[in-house]
C-alpha positions in Angstrom: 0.0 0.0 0.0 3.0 2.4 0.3 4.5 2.0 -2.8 0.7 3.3 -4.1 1.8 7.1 -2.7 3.0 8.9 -5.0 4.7 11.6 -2.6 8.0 9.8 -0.3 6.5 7.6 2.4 7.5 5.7 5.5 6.5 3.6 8.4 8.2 4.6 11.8 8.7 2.6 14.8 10.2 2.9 18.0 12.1 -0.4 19.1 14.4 -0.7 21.9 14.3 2.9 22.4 15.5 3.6 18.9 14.0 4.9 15.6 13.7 2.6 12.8 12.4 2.1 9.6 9.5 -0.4 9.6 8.8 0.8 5.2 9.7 3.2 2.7 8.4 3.6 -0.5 10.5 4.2 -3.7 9.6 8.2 -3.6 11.4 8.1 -0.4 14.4 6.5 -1.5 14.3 8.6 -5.0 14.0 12.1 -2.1 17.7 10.6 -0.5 15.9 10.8 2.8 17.9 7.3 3.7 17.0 3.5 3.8 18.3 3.0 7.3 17.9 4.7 10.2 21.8 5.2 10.6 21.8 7.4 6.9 18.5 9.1 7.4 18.6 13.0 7.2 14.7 12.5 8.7 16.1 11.0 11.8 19.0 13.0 12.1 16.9 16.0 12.2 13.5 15.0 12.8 14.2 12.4 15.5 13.1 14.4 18.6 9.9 15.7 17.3 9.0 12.2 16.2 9.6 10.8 19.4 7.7 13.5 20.9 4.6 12.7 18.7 4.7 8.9 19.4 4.5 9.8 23.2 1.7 12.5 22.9 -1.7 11.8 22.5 -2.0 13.2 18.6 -2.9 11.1 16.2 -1.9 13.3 13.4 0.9 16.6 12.8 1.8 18.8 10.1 4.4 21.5 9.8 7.4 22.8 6.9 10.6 21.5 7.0 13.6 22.5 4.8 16.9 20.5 4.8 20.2 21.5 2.5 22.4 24.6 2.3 21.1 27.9 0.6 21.9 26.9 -2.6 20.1 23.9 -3.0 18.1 23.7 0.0 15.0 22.0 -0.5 11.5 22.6 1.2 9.0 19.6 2.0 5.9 20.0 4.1 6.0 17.3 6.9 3.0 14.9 8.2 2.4 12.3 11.2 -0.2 10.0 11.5 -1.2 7.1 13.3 -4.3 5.1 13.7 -7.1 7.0 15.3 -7.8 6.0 19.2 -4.3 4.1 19.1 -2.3 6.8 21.0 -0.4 4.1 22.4 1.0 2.7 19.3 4.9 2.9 18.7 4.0 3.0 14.9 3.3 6.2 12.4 3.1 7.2 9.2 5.5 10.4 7.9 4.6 11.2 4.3 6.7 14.3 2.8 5.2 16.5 0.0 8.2 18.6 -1.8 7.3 22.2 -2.1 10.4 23.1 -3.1 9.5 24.0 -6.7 6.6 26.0 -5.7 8.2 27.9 -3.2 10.9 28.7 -5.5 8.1 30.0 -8.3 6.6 32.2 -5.1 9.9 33.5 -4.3 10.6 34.2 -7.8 7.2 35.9 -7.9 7.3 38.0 -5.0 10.7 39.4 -5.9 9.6 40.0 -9.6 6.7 42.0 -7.8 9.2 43.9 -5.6 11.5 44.9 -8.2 10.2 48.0 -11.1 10.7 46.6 -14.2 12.2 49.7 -15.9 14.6 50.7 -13.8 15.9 47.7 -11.9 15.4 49.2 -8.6 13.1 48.2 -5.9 9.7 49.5 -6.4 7.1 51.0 -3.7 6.2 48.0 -2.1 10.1 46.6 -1.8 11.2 49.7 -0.7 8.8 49.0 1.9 10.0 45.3 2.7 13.4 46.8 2.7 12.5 49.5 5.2 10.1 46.6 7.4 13.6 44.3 7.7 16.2 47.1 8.3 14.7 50.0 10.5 13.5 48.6 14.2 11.8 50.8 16.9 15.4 50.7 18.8 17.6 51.9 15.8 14.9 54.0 13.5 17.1 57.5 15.0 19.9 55.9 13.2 17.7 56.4 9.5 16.1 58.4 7.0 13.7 58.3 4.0 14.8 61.4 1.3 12.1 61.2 -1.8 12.9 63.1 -5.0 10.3 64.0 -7.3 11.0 65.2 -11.1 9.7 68.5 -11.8 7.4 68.7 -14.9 8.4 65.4 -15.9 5.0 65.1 -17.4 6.4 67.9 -20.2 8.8 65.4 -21.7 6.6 62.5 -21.7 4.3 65.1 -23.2 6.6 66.5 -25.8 9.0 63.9 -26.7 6.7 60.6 -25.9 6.6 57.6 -23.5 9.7 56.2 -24.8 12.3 59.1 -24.2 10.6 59.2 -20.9 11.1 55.8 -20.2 15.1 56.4 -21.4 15.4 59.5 -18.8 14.2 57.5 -15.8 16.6 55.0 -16.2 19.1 57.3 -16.5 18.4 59.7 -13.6 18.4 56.0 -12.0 21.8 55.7 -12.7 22.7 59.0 -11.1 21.0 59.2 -8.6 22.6 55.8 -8.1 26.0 57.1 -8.6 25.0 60.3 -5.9 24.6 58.0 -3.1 26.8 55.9 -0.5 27.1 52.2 -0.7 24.8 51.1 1.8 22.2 53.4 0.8 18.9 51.8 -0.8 18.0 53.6 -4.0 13.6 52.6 -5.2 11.5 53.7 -8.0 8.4 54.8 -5.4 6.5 54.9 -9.1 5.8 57.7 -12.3 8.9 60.3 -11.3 9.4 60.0 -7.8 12.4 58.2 -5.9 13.0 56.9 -2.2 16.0 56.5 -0.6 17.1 55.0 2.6 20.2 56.6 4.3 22.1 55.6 7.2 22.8 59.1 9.0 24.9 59.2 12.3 24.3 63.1 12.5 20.6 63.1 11.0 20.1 66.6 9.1 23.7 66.9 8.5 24.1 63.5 6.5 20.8 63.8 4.7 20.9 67.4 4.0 24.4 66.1 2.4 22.8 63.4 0.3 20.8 65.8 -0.5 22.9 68.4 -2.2 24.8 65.5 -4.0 21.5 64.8 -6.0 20.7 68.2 -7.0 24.6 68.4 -8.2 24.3 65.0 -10.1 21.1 66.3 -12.0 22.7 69.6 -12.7 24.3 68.2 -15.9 21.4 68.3 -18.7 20.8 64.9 -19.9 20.9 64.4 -24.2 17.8 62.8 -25.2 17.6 62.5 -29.3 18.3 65.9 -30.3 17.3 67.7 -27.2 19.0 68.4 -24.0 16.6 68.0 -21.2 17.6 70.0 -17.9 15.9 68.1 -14.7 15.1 69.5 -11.4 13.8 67.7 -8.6 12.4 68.3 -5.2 13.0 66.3 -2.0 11.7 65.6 1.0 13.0 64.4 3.8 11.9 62.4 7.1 14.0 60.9 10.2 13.5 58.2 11.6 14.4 60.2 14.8 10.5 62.1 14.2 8.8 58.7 13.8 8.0 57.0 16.5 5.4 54.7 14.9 4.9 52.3 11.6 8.3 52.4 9.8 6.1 53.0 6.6 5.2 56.4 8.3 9.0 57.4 7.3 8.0 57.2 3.5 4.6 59.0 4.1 6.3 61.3 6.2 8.9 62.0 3.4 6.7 62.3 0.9 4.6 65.0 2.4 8.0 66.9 2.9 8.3 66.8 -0.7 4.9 68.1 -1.5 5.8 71.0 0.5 9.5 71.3 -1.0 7.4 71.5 -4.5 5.9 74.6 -3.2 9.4 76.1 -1.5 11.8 75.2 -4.0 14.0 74.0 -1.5 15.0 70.7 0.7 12.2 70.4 3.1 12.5 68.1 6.5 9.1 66.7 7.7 7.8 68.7 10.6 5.2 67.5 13.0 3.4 70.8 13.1 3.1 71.4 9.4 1.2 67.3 9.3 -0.8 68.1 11.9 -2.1 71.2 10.0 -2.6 69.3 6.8 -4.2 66.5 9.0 -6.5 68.8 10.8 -7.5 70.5 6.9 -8.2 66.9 5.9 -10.8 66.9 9.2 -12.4 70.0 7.9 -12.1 68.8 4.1 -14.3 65.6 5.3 -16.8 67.1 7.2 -17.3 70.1 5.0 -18.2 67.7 1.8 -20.8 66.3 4.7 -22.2 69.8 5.7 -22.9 71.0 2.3 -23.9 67.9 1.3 -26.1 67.6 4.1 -27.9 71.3 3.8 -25.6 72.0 7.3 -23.6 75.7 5.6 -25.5 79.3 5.9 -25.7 82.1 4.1 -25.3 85.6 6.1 -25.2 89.2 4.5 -23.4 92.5 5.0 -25.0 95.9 3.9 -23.6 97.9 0.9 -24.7 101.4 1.5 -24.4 104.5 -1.1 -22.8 107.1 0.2 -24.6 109.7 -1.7 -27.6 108.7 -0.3 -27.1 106.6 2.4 -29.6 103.9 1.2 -28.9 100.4 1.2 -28.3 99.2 -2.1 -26.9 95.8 -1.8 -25.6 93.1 0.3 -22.8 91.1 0.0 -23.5 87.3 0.8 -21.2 85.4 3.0 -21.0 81.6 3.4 -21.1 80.6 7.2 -20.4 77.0 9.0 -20.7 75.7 12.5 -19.9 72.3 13.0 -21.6 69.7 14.4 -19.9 70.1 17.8 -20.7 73.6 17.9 -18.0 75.9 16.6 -18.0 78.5 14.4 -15.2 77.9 11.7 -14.2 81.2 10.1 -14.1 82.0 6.1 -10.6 82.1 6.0 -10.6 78.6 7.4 -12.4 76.7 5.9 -12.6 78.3 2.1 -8.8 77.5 1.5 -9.2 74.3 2.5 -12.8 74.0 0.2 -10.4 75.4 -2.8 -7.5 73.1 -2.5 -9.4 70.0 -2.6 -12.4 71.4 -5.0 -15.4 71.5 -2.8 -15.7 75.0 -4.0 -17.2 74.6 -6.9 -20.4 72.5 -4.7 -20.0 75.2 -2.1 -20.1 78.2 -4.9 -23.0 76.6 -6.7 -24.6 76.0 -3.5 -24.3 79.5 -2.0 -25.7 80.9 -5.6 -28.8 78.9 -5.1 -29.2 80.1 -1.7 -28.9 84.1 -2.9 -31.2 83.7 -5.3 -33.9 81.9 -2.9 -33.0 84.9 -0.7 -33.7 87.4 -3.0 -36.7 85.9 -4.0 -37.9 85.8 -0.5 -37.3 89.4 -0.5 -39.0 90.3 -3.3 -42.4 88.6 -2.2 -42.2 90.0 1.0 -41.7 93.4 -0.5 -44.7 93.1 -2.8 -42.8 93.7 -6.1 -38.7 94.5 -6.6 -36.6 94.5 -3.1 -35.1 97.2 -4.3 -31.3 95.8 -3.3 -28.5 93.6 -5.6 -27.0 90.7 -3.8 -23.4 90.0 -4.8 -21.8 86.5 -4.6 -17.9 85.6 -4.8 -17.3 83.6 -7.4 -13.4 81.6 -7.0 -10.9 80.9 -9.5 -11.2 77.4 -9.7 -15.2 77.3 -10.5 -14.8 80.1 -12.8 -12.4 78.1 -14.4 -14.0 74.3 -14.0 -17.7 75.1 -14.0 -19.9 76.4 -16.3 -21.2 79.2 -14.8 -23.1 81.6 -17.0 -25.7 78.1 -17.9 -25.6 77.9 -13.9 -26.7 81.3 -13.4 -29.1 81.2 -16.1 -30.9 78.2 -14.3 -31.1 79.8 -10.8 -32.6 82.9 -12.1 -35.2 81.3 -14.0 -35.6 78.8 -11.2 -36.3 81.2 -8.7 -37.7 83.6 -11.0 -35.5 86.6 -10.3 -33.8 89.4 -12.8 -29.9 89.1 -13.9 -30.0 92.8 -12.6 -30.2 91.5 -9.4 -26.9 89.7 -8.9 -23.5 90.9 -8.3 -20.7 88.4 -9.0 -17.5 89.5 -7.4 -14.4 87.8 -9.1 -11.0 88.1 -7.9 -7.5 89.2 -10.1 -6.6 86.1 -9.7 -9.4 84.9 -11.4 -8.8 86.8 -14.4 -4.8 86.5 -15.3 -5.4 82.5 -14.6 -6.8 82.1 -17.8 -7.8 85.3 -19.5 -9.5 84.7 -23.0 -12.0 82.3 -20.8 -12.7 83.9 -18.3 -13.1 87.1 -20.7 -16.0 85.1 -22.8 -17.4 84.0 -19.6 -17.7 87.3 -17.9 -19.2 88.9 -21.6 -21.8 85.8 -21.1 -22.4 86.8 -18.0 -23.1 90.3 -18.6 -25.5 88.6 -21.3 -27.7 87.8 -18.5 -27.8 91.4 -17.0 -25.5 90.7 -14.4 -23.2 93.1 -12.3 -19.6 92.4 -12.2 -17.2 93.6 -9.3 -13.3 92.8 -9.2 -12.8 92.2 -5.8 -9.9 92.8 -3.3 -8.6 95.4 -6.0 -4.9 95.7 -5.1 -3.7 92.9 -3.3 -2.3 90.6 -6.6 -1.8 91.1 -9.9 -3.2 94.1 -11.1 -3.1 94.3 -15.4 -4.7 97.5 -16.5 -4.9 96.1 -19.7 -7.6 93.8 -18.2 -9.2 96.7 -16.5 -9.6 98.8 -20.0 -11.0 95.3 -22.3 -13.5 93.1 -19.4 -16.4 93.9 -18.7 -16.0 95.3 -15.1 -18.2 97.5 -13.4 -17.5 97.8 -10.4 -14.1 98.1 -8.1 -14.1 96.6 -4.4 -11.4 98.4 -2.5 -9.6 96.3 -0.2 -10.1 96.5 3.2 -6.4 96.7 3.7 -6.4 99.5 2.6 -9.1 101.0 4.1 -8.5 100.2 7.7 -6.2 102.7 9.2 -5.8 104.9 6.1 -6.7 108.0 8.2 -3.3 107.8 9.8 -1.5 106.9 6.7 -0.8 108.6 4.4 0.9 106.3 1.5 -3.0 104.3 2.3 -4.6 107.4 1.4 -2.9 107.8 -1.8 -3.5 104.8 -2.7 -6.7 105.1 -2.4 -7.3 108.2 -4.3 -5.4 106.7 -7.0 -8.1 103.8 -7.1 -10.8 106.3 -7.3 -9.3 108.1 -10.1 -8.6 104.7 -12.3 -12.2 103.8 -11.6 -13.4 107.5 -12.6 -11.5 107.2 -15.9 -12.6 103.6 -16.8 -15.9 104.4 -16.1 -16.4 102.1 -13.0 -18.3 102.5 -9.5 -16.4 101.7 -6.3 -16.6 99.8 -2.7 -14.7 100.5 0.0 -14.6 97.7 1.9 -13.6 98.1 6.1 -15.4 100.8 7.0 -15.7 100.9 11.0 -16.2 104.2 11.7 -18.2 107.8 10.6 -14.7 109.4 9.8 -13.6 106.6 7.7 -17.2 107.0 5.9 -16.9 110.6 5.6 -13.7 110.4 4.0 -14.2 108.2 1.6 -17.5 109.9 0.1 -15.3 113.2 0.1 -13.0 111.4 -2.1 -15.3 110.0 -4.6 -15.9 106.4 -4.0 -19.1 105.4 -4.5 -20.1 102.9 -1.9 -19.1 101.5 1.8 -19.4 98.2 3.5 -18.0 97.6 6.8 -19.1 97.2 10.7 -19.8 100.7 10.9 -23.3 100.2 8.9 -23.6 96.7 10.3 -22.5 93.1 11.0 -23.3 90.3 8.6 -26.8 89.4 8.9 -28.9 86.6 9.0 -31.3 86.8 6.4 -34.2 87.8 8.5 -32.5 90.4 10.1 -30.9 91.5 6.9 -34.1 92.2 5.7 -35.2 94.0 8.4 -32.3 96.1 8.5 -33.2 96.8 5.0 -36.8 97.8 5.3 -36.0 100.4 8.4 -32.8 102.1 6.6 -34.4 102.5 3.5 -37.4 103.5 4.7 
């Protein structure tokens, strides 16, 4: 019946204290596991842990076993069994399946799957493995992860193709190769960013000294076909010293370094503060997509009075949040954050809507025409993502209120982003009857050239410039010398900031045309704004 097995077989027995070999099978012989017990590698090896199954109670047991030297070390996976209810007997059964073959193809397979085909180097999840084996808790001060990202590497793939692409990876590869010390780790993390893992004794001083040798080694262009590509790169860098966690938190550490040395244009070292800022953003990001997904955001308003006559003639809507915990997040904290990760296109669309229900409120309460604009900031990125004159067009048909109505307050930065757009989007706008302010005049990128051809009518002073102008006098001229473009171009102005009657007085003296500020009021909720409206205007 043994010889039917077709895996190495054999019959143990215990006799006179000794192991012996009651059968074997011809696999078994073929394996060179021995004939007698004198030559068998199984009893050699094995010979304790059979005895100790023969005197314990199992009647069966499985485990690996591997047997030879590294280079042809074979793998076989191991069972005892005896007769079931026979503990007693001084017999078994030991079969041995060879898995050397398959482990071989899994090791073969794993490391194929560690390595990145193009450049030779280990790839994210080997750099990884690497980092798991050779950084422990007790020596992790004694590391560090430096990432290197291409700069607009996307320009030659672009340009040139996928091939020459391919070509200046693997040789940046080799440089960056050449750049480091001998028992530093070199990986392809994936597209055009590198990992590295140094051994530092003094930890910014050795990394910050890898670090320049990299920048030297790319300074050379590299010849590609006819062209001579120059490549920059930006790093990041973590120590292991700052990580007191998952060694994998040194390459997501490092990496968010380089996303801030993309913005520098310098080496940056991971700092705790600067991740918990970006984690804390993340927070907001998350449960901002909830509250305006949810109906949780508010709109408040802030009077726009006319100087000449004092009488309200618009308000300037303001988005507002409280969380669900109860605080009040401010604008300037939570609208960064809604631009970087694009929730302010949903916010923006959501904030128009709201105006326009607003102003339709209004106007049915008023029996007829409010009588007031209300003017809505409209960011860079929807202006330049959405398509906001059909947007507008639907809210003032759905709610059934007049283009005339509307204020749309755009920013320079808005315009010089992307300037033939966002000139044909403003002309659509205008289409629709709608008032257009540039806001924050001033503070960036001022082209007069835009001034003269868009469609602008109205300038919103900032309020930098405003507050505190009556004791300076460089603020003042500034000022005047707004009014004076505005007169010329044919433009009405707001001075934003205004907090007190001189401040008011001043600014009507020099021309401008209207105020906004906590002098007339605070934002309002839109009861109250209302309200406020009816008994200033009245």
């Amino acid at each position: 019946m043994l010889e039917l097995l077709p895996v190495p077989a054999a019959v143990v027995q215990v006799l006179n204290d000794d192991l012996h070999f009651t059968a074997i099978n011809k696999p078994f012989r073929l394996a060179g596991l021995g004939t007698t017990a004198s030559d068998s590698p199984l009893f050699r090896l094995l010979g304790p842990t059979i005895r100790d199954f023969l005197e314990s109670e199992k009647t069966e047991m499985e485990f690996a076993w591997q047997i030879g030297e590294q280079v042809d070390r074979r793998r076989f996976l191991v069972m005892f069994a005896r007769e079931l209810g026979d503990c007693s007997s001084r017999f078994c059964l030991i079969t041995l399946v060879d898995q050397t073959g398959e482990l071989r193809t899994e090791h073969s397979l794993r490391r194929e799957m560690a390595i990145d085909s193009l450049t030779g180097l280990a790839n994210r999840s080997g750099f990884g493995d690497v980092l798991e084996a050779r950084v422990e808790p007790d020596t992790a001060a004694r590391f560090a992860v430096l990432v290197v990202n291409l700069d607009r590497f996307s320009r030659v793939n672009a340009c040139l193709g996928g091939i020459a692409g391919d070509e200046l990876l693997i040789s940046v590869a080799r440089r960056l190769k050449g750049a480091l010390r001998g028992h530093d780790i070199l990986a392809r993390m994936g597209g055009d960013e590198f990992g590295v893992l140094l051994a530092v004794e003094d930890g910014y001083a050795d990394a910050a000294q890898v670090a320049r040798r990299i920048q030297s080694a790319l300074v050379t262009p590299f010849r590609l076909s006819d062209f001579e590509i120059r490549v920059d790169c930006s790093i990041g860098i973590a120590l292991g010293a700052e990580v007191s966690g998952d060694t994998e938190d040194l390459i997501r550490h490092a990496q968010f370094a380089v996303k801030r040395a993309k913005k520098s244009g310098r080496v940056e070292f991971y700092q705790t503060r600067a991740f918990d800022i970006a984690r804390e953003q993340f927070g907001i990001e998350t449960d901002l997509r909830r509250a305006i997904e949810n109906g949780e955001m508010t709109l408040s308003y802030q009077p726009i009075l006319d100087f000449a006559s004092g009488r309200i003639v618009s308000f300037e809507a303001l988005a507002r949040w409280t969380t669900d915990s109860g605080v009040k997040l401010s604008p300037d904290v939570f609208i960064p954050v809604a631009e970087e990760s694009g929730l302010i296109i949903p916010l923006g669309r959501w904030a128009m809507d709201e105006a326009a229900k607003t102003l339709a409120a209004w106007n049915a309460q008023s029996g007829g025409d409010c009588g007031v604009k209300l003017a809505v900031n409209l960011s860079a990125i929807q202006l330049q993502r959405d398509n906001v004159p059909d947007l507008v067009q639907s809210l003032l048909e759905r709610h059934g209120v007049a283009g005339s109505s509307f204020t749309l307050e755009l920013t320079e930065s808005a315009i010089v982003s992307d300037p033939e757009r966002i000139s044909q989007t403003m002309l659509a706008l205008k289409g629709l009857g709608t008032t257009l302010a540039m806001d924050d005049f001033g503070t960036g990128y001022s082209n007069l050239a835009y001034l003269q051809k868009l469609p602008i009518d109205l300038l919103k002073i900032d309020r930098s410039f405003v507050t505190g102008m009556l004791a300076d006098r460089d603020k003042i001229a500034i000022v005047r010398a707004v009014l004076g473009l505005a007169q010329a171009l044919g433009m009405q102005t707001t001075a934003e900031g205004v907090e007190s009657i001189e401040l008011s007085q001043t600014l009507a003296a020099l021309g401008c045309t209207y105020g906004q500020g906590f002098f007339y009021a605070r934002p309002l909720m839109q009861e109250d704004a209302y309200d406020y409206l009816v008994s200033r205007n009245a």
